[in-house]
C-alpha positions as a Markdown table, in Angstrom:
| # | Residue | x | y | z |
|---|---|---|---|---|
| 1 | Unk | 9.8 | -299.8 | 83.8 |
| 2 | Unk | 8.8 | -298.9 | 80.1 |
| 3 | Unk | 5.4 | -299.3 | 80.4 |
| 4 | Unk | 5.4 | -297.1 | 83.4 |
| 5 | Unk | 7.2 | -294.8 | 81.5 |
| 6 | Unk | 4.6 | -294.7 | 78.7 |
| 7 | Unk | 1.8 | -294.8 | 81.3 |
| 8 | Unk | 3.0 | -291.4 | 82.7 |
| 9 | Unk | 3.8 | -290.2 | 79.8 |
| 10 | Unk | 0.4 | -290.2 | 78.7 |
| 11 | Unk | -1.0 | -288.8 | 82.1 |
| 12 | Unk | 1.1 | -285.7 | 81.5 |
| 13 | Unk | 0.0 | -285.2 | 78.1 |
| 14 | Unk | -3.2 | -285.5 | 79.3 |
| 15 | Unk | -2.6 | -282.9 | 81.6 |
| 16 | Unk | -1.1 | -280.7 | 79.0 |
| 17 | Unk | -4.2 | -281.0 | 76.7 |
| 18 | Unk | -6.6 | -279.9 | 79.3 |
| 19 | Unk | -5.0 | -277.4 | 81.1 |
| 20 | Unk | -7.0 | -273.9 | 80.1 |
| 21 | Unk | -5.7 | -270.9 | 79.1 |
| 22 | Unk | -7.3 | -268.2 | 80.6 |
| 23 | Unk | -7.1 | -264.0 | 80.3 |
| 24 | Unk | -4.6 | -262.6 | 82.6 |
| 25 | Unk | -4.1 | -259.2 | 81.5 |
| 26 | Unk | -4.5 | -256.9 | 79.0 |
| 27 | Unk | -1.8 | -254.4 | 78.3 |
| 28 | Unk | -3.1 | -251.1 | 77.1 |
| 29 | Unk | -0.9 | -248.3 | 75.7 |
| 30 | Unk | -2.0 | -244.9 | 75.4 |
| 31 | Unk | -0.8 | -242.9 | 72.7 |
| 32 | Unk | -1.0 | -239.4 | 74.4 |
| 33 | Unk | -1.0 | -235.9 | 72.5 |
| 34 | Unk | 1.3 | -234.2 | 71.2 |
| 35 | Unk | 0.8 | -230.4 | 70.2 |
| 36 | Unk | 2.7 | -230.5 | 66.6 |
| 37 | Unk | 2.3 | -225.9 | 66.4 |
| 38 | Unk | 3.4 | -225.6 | 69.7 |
| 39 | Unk | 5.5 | -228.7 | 69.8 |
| 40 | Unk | 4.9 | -229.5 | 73.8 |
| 41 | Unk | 3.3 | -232.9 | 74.8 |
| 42 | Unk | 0.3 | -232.4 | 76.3 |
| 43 | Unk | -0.7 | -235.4 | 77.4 |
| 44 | Unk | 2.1 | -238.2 | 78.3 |
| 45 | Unk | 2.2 | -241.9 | 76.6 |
| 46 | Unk | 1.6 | -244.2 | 79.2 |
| 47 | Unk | 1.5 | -247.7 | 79.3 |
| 48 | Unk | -1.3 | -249.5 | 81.8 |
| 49 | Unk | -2.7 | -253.1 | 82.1 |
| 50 | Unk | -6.3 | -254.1 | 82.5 |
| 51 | Unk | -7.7 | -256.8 | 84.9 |
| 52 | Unk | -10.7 | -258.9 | 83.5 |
| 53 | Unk | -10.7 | -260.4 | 86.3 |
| 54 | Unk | -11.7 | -257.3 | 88.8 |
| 55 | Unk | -12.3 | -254.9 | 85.7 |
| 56 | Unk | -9.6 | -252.6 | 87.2 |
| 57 | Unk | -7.1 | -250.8 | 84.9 |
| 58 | Unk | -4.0 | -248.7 | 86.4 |
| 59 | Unk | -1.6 | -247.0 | 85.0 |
| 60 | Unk | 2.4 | -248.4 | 85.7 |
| 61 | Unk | 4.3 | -246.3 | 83.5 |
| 62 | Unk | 4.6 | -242.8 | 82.4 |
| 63 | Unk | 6.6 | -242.1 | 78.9 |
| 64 | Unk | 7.4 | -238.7 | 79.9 |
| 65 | Unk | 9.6 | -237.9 | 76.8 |
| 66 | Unk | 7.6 | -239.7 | 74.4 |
| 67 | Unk | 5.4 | -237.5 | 71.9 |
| 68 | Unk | 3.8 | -240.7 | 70.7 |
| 69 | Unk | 3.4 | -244.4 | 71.0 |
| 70 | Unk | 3.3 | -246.7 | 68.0 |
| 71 | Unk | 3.4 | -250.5 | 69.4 |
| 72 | Unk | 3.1 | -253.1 | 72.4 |
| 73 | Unk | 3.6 | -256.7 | 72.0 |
| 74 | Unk | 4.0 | -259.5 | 75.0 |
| 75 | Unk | 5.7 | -262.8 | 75.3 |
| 76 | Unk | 5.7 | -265.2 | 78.2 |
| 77 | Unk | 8.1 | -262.9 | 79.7 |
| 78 | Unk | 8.2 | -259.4 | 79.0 |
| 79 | Unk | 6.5 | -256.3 | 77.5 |
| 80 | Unk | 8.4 | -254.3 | 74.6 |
| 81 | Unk | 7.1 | -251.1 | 74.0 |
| 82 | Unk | 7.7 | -248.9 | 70.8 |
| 83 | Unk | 7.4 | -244.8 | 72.2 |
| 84 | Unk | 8.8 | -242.2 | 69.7 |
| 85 | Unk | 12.6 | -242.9 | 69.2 |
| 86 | Unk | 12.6 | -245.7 | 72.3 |
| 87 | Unk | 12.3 | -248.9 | 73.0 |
| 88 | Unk | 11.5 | -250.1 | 76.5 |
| 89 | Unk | 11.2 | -253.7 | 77.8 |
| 90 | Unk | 8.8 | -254.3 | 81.2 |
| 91 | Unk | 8.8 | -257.4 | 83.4 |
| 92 | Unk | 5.4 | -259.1 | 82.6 |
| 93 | Unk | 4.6 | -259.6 | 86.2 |
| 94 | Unk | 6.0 | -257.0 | 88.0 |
| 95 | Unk | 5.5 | -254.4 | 84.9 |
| 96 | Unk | 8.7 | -252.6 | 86.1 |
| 97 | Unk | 10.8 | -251.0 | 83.8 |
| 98 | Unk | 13.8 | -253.5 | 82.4 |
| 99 | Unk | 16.0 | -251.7 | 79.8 |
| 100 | Unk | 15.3 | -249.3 | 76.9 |
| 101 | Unk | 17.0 | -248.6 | 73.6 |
| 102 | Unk | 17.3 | -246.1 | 71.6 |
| 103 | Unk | 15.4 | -246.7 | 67.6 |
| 104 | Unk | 14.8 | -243.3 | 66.1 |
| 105 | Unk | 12.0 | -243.6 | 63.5 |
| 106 | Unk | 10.5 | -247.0 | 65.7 |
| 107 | Unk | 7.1 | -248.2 | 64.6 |
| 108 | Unk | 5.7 | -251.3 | 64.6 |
| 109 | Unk | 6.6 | -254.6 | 66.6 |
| 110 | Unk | 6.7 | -258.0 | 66.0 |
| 111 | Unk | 8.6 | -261.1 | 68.0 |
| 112 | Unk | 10.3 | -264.0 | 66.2 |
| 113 | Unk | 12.2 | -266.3 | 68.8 |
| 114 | Unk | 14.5 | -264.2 | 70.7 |
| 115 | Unk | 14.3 | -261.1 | 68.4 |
| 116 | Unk | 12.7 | -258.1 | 68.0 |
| 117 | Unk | 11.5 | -257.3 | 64.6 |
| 118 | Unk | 10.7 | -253.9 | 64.3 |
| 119 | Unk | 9.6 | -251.5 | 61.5 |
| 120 | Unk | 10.5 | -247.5 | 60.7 |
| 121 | Unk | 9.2 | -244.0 | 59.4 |
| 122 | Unk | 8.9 | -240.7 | 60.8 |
| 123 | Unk | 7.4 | -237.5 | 59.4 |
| 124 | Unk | 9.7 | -235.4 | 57.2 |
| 125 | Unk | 12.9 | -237.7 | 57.8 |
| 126 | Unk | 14.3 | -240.5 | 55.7 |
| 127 | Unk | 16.4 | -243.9 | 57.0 |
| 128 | Unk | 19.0 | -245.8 | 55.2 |
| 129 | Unk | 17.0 | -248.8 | 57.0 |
| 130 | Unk | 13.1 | -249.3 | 57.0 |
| 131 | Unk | 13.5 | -253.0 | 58.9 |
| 132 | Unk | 16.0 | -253.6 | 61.9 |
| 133 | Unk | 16.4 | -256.6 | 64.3 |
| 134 | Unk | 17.3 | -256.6 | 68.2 |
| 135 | Unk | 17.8 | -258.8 | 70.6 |
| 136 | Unk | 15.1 | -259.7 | 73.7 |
| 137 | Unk | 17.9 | -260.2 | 76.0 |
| 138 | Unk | 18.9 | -257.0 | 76.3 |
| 139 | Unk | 17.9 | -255.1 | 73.3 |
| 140 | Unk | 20.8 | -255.1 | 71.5 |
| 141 | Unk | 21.3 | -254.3 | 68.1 |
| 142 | Unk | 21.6 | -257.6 | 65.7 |
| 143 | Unk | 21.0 | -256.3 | 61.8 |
| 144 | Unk | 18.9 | -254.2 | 59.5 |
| 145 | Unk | 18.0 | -254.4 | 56.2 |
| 146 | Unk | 19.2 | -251.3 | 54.0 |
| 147 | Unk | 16.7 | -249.7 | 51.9 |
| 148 | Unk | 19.4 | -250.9 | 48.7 |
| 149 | Unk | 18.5 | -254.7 | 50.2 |
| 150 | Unk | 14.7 | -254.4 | 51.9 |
| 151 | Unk | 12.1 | -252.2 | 52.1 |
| 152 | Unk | 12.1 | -248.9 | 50.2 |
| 153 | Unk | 10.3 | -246.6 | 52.5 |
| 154 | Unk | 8.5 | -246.2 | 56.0 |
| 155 | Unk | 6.8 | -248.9 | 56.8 |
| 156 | Unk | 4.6 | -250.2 | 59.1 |
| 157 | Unk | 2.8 | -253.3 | 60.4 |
| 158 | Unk | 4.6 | -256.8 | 60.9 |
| 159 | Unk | 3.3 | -260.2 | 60.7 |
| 160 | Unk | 5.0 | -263.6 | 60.8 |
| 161 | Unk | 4.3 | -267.1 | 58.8 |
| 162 | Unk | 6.6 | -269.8 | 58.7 |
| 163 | Unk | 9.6 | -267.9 | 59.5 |
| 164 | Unk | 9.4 | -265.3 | 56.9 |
| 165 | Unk | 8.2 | -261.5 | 57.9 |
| 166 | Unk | 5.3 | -259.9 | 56.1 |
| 167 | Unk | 6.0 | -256.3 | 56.5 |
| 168 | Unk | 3.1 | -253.1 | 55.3 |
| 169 | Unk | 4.7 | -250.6 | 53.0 |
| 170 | Unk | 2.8 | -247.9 | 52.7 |
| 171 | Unk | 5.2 | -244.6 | 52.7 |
| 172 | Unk | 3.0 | -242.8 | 54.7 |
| 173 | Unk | 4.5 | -239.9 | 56.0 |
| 174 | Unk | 4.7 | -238.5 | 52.0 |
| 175 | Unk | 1.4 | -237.0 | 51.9 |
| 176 | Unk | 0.7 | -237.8 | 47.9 |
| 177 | Unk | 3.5 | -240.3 | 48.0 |
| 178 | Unk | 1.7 | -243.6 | 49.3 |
| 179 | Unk | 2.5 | -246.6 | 48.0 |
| 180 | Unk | 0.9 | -250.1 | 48.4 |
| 181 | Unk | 3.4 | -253.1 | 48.8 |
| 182 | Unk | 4.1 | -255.8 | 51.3 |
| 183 | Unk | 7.8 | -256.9 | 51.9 |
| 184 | Unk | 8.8 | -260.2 | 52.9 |
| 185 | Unk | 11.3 | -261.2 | 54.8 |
| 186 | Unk | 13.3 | -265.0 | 55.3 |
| 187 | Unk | 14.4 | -264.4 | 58.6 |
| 188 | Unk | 16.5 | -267.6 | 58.6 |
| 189 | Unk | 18.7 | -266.7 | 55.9 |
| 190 | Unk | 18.5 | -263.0 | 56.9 |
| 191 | Unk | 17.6 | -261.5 | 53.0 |
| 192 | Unk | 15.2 | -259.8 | 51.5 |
| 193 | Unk | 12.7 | -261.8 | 49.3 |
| 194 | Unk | 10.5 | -260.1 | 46.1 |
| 195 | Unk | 7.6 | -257.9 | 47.0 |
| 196 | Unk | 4.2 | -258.1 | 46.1 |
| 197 | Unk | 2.5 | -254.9 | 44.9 |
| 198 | Unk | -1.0 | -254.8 | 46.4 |
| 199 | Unk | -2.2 | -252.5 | 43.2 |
| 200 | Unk | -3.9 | -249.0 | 43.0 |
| 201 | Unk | -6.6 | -249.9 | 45.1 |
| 202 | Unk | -4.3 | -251.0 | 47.9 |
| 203 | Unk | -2.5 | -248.2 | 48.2 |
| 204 | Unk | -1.4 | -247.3 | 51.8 |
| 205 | Unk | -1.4 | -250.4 | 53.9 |
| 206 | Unk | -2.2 | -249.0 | 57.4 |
| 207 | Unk | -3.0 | -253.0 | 59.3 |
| 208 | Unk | -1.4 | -256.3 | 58.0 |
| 209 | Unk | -3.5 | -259.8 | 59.9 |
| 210 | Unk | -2.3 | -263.5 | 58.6 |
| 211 | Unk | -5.1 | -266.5 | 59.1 |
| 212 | Unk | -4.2 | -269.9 | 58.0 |
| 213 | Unk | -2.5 | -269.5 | 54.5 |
| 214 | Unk | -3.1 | -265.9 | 53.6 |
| 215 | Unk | -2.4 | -262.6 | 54.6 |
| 216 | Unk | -4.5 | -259.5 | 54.3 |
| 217 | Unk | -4.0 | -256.1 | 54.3 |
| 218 | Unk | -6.8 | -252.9 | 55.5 |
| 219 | Unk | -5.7 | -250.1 | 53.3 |
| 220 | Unk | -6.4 | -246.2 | 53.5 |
| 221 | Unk | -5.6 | -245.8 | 49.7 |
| 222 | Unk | -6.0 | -241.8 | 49.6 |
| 223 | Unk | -8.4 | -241.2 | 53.2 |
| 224 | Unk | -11.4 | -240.9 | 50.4 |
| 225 | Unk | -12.0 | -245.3 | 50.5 |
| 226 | Unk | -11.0 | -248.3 | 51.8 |
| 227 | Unk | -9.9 | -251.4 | 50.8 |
| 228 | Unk | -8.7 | -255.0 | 51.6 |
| 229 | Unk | -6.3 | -256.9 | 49.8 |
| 230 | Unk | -5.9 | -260.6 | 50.5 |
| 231 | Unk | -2.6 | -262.3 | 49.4 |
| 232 | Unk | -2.5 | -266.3 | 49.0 |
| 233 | Unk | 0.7 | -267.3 | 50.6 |
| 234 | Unk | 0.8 | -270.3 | 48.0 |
| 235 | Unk | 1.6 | -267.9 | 44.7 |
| 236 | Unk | 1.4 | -264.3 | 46.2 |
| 237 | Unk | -1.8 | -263.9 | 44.0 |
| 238 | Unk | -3.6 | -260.8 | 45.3 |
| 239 | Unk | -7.3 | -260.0 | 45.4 |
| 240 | Unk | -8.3 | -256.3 | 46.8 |
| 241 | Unk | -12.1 | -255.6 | 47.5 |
| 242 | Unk | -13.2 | -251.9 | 47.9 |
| 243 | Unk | -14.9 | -250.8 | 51.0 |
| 244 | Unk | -18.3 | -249.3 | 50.3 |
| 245 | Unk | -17.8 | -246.5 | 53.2 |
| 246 | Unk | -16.0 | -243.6 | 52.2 |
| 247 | Unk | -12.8 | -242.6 | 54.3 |
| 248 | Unk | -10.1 | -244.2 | 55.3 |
| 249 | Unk | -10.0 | -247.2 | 58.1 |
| 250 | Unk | -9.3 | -245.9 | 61.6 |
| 251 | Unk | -9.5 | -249.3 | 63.2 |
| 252 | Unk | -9.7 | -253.1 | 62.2 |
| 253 | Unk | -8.7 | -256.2 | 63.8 |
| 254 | Unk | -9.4 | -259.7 | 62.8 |
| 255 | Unk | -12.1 | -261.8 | 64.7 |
| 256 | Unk | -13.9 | -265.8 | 63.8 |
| 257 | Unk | -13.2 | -265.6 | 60.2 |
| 258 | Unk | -13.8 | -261.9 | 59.5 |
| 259 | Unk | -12.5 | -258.6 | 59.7 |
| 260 | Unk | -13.8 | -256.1 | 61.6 |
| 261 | Unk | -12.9 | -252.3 | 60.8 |
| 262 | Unk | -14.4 | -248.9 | 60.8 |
| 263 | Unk | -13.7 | -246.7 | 58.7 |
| 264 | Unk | -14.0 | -242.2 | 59.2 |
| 265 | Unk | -17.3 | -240.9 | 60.8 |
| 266 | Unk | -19.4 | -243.6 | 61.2 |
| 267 | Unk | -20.7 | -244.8 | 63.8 |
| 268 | Unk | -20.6 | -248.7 | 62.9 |
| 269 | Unk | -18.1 | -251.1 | 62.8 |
| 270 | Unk | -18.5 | -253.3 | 59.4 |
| 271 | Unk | -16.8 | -257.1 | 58.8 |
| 272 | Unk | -15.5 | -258.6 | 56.0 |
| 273 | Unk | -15.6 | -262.1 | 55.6 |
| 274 | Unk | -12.5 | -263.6 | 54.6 |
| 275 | Unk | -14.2 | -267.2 | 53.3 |
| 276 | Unk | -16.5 | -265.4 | 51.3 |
| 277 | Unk | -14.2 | -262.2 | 49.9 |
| 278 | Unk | -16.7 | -259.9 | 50.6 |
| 279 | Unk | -18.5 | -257.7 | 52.9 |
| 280 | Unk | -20.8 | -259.8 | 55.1 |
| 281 | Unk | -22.6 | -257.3 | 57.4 |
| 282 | Unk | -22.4 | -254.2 | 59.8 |
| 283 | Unk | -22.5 | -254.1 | 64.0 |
| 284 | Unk | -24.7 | -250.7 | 65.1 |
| 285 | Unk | -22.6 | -250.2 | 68.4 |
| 286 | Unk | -23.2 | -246.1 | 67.5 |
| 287 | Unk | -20.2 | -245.5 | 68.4 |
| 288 | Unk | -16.6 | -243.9 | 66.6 |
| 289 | Unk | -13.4 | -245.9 | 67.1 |
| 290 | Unk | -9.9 | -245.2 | 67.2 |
| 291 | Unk | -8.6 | -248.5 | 67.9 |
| 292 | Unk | -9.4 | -252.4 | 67.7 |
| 293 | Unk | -7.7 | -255.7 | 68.7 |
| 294 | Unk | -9.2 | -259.1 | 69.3 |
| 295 | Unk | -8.5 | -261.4 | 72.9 |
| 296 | Unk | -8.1 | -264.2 | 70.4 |
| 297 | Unk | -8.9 | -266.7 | 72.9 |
| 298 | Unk | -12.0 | -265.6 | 73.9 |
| 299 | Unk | -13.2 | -263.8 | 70.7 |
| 300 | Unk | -14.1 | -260.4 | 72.1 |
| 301 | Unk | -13.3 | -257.0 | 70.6 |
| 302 | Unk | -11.4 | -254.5 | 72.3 |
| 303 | Unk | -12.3 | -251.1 | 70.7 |
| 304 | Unk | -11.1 | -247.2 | 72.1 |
| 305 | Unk | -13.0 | -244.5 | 72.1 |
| 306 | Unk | -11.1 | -240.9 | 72.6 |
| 307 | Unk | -11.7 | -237.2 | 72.3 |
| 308 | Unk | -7.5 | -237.0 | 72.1 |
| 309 | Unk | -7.6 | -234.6 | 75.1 |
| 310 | Unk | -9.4 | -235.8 | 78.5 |
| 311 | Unk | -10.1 | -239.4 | 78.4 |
| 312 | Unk | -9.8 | -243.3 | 76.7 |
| 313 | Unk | -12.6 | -245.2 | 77.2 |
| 314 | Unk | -11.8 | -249.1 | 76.3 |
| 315 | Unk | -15.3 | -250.7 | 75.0 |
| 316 | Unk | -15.1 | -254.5 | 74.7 |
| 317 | Unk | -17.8 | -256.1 | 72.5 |
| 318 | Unk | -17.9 | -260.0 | 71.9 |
| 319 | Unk | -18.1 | -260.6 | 68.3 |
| 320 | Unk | -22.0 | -260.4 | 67.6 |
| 321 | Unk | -21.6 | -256.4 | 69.0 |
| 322 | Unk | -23.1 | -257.0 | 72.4 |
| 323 | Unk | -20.9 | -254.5 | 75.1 |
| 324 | Unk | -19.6 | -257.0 | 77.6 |
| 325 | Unk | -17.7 | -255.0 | 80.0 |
| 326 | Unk | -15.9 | -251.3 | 79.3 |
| 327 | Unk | -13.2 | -249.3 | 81.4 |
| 328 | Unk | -11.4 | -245.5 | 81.7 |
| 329 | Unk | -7.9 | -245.7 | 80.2 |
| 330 | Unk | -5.3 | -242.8 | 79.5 |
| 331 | Unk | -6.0 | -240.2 | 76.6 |
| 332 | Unk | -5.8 | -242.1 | 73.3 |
| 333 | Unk | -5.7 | -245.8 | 74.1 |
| 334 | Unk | -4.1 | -247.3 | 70.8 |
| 335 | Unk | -3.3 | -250.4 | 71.0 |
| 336 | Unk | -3.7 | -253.8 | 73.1 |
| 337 | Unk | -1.4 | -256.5 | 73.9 |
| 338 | Unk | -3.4 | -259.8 | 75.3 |
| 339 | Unk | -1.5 | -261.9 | 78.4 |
| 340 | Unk | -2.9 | -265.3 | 78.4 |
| 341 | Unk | -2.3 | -267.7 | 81.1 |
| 342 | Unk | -3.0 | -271.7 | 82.3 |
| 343 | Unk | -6.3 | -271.4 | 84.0 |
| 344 | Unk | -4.6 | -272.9 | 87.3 |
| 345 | Unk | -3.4 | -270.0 | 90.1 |
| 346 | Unk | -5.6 | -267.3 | 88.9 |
| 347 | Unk | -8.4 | -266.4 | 90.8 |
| 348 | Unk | -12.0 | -265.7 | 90.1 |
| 349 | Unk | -12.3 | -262.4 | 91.5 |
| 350 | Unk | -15.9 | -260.8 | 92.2 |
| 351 | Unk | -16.5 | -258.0 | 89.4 |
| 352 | Unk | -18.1 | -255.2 | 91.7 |
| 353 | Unk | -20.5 | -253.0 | 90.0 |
| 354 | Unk | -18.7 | -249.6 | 88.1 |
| 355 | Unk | -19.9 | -246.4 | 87.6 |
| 356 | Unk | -17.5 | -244.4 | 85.1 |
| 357 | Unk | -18.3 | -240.1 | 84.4 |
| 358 | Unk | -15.4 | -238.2 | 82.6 |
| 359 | Unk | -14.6 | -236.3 | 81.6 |
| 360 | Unk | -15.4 | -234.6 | 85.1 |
| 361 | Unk | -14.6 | -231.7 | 84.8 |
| 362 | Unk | -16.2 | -231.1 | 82.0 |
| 363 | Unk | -17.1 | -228.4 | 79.6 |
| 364 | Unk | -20.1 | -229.7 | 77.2 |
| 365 | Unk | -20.8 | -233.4 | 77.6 |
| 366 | Unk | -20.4 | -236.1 | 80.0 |
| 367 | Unk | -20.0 | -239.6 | 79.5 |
| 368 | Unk | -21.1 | -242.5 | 81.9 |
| 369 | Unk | -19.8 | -246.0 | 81.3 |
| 370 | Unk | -21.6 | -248.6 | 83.5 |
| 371 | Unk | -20.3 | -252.4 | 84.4 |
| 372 | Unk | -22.1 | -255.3 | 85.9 |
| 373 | Unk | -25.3 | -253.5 | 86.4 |
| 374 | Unk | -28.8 | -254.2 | 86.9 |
| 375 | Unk | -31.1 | -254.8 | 83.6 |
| 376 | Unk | -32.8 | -251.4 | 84.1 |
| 377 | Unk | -31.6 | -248.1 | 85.7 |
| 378 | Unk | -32.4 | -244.3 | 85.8 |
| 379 | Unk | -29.6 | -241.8 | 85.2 |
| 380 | Unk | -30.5 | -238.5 | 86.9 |
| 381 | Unk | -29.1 | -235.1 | 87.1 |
| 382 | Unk | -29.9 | -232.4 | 89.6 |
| 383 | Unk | -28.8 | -229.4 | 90.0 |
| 384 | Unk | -27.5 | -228.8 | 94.3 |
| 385 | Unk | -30.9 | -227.0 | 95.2 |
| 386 | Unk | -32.6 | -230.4 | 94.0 |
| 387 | Unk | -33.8 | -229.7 | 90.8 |
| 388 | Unk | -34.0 | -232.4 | 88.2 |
| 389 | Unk | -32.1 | -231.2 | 85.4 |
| 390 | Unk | -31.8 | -234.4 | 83.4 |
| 391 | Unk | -33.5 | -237.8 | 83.3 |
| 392 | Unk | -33.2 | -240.7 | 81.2 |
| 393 | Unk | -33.7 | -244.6 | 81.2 |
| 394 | Unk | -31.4 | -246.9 | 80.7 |
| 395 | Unk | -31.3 | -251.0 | 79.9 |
| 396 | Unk | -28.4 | -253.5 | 79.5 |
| 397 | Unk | -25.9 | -254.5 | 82.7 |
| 398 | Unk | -23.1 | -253.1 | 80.7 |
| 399 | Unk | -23.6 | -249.4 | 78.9 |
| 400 | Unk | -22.4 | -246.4 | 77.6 |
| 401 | Unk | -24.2 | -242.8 | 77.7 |
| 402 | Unk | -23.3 | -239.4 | 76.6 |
| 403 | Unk | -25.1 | -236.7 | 78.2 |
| 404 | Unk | -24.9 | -232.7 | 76.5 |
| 405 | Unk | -24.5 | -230.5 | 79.5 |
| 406 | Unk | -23.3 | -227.5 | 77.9 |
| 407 | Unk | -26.4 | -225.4 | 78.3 |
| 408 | Unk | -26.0 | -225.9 | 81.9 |
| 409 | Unk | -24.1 | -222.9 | 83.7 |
| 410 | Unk | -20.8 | -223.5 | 85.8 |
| 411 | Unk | -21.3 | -225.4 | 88.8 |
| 412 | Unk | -21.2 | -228.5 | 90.6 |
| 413 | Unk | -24.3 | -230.8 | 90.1 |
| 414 | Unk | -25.3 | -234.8 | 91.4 |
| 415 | Unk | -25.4 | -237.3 | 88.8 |
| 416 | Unk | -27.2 | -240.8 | 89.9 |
| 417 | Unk | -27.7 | -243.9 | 88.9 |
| 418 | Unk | -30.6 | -246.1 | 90.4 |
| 419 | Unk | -31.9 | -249.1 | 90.3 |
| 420 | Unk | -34.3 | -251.6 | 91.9 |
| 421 | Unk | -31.4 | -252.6 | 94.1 |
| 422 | Unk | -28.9 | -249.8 | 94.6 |
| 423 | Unk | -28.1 | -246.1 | 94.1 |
| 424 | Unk | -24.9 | -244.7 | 92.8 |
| 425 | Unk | -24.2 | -240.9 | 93.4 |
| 426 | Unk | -21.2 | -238.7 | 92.0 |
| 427 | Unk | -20.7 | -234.9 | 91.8 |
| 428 | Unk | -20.4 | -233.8 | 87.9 |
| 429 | Unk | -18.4 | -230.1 | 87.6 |
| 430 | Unk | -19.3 | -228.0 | 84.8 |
| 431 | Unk | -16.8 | -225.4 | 83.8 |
């Protein structure tokens, strides 16, 4: 009976050790715009999920009250969102809407067994409480940290290493005021352990990432550089390397040993390597950013694209900078929360080719984002009489392309896309 015993026990281990983990979803959360002068959202949050299996995004939930969205994290579960002064639990399947709670100042998210760990800061307002837990269950409240006994000001970004919280203060909504510190947390005991000052060159923590037995940190410092500050877990020494592109980082996630970010207007995202402490090289994806977040378990890059007013376009990169695949998403898509799964009950679904134009409308310039396309095609333009307006070549199954059409007066027009094997046709509206 023993041996038996030990026999299966091995075949389900066995099992266990090759079931693959696979994709599922990706859950993308779209910032929207708020108009600060007129103080009127003009474009809702909304929270959608992306299929890599069928390349299909859809929206399933519209934040109507929200003037901005900060944070979405996943368990095996659920989906918490952080949206303004709320936040809202989904069902992970079914993406309906669970229970919300009410966090004024609500930031960043991060999950530590059955809590919610959650950060603080809003614009011209101060908290007695930078750092507050809540329960998964049913979001209730369970403790904060005052500012007397945790973190002095707004902060942002949360990461977790062997039970103890690794929190980015940055005071950001002081414009002068930043500051460059990373709390920590024992979230056992519940206190507040001694901080560790990131310098004057890593001033304004805006992302915290942890990798084996070190945190680092992608600071704005004062919006004219950028730096990254890597902290050894083992004595909380601190080593901060300046960025050689001026402006501060507008995206950065950490992918295979390095740390990819971009920092203001440019048009390439550069990576750090974290064995080496320095800068190791640059992708040319000529593109600008607003986002980044890696699918760990398939090292790609998710990166948004947004003109904060019509469209999201999701671009997702593997980690030499080749564009593997790219969807639409709502206005300002932020950030990403990845839904892995065992390989077993999801289908392979046939990716269909996808032709993308928005915005359309549009007033000055069109963008086309191709999928699963042939090697070479022709994008054409004509105008409804049959004039060729616009022709260009095109290479690469998966592509982006910007077309200026503001020389061309109001009207409706054909855009198309051919290749050796099929034709794709869409009417384009010029204002």
């Amino acid at each position: 009976m023993k041996k038996n015993l030990v026999l299966a026990t091995i075949l389900f281990c066995s099992v266990i050790a090759n079931a693959q983990q696979t994709l599922n979803q990706v859950i993308v959360l779209n910032e929207g715009r708020y108009d600060y002068i007129l103080q009127q959202i003009d474009k809702p949050v909304t929270v959608g999920a992306y299929n890599p299996q069928t390349n299909v995004y859809s929206v399933f939930d519209t934040i109507d009250n929200a003037r901005f969205a900060s944070d979405v994290v996943v368990d095996d579960a659920n989906i918490y969102v952080s949206a303004d002064n709320t936040l809202l639990k989904y069902d992970l399947n079914t993406h309906q809407l669970l229970s919300t709670q009410t966090v004024n100042g609500i930031r960043k998210l991060a999950l530590w067994n059955d809590k919610i760990l959650l950060t603080r800061g809003e614009y011209l307002t101060t908290y007695d409480s930078y750092f507050q837990v809540y329960n998964k269950s049913d979001l209730s409240f369970v403790y904060q940290l005052d500012t007397l006994n945790g973190p002095h000001y707004a902060s942002d970004g949360i990461v977790i290493k062997n039970n103890i919280a690794y929190i980015a203060i940055n005071n950001g909504f002081v414009w002068g005021g930043a500051v460059g510190i990373v709390g920590r947390v024992d979230l056992t005991n519940q206190n507040y352990m001694p901080e560790i000052s990131l310098g004057a060159d890593g001033i304004n923590p805006e992302n915290i990432l942890n990798d084996n037995n070190k945190v680092y940190t992608v600071n704005n410092r004062d919006y004219s550089f950028a730096s990254i500050s890597s902290i050894d877990l083992s004595n909380s020494n601190v080593v901060t390397t300046n960025l050689n592109n001026a402006g501060g980082c507008q995206g950065s996630a950490f992918i295979n040993s390095k740390i990819a970010y971009q920092t203001y207007n440019e048009n390439f995202i550069g990576r750090f390597d974290v064995n080496a402490q320095s800068i190791s090289d640059s992708l040319f994806i000529n593109r600008s950013i607003y986002a980044m977040a890696t699918d760990e378990l398939n090292q790609n890059l998710y990166a948004s694209e947004t003109d904060f007013s019509s469209y999201g376009l999701v671009l997702i990169y593997n980690e030499n900078g080749n564009l593997l695949n790219a969807f639409v998403a709502g206005v300002t898509p932020g950030k990403f929360a990845f839904d892995y799964r065992n390989a077993s009950g999801i289908s392979n679904a046939t990716i269909n080719s996808q032709v993308l134009v928005f915005p359309n409308p549009s007033t000055d310039q069109l963008t086309i984002a191709c999928t699963n396309a042939d090697e070479k095609s022709t994008i054409t333009i004509t105008s409804i009489d049959g004039k060729i307006l616009y022709q260009n070549n095109v290479s690469g199954k998966n592509f982006v392309h910007h077309i200026d059409i503001s020389k061309y007066a109001a009207g409706t027009y054909l855009l198309s896309l051919q290749s050796e094997n099929k034709t794709s046709v869409q009417k384009v509206v010029k204002y």
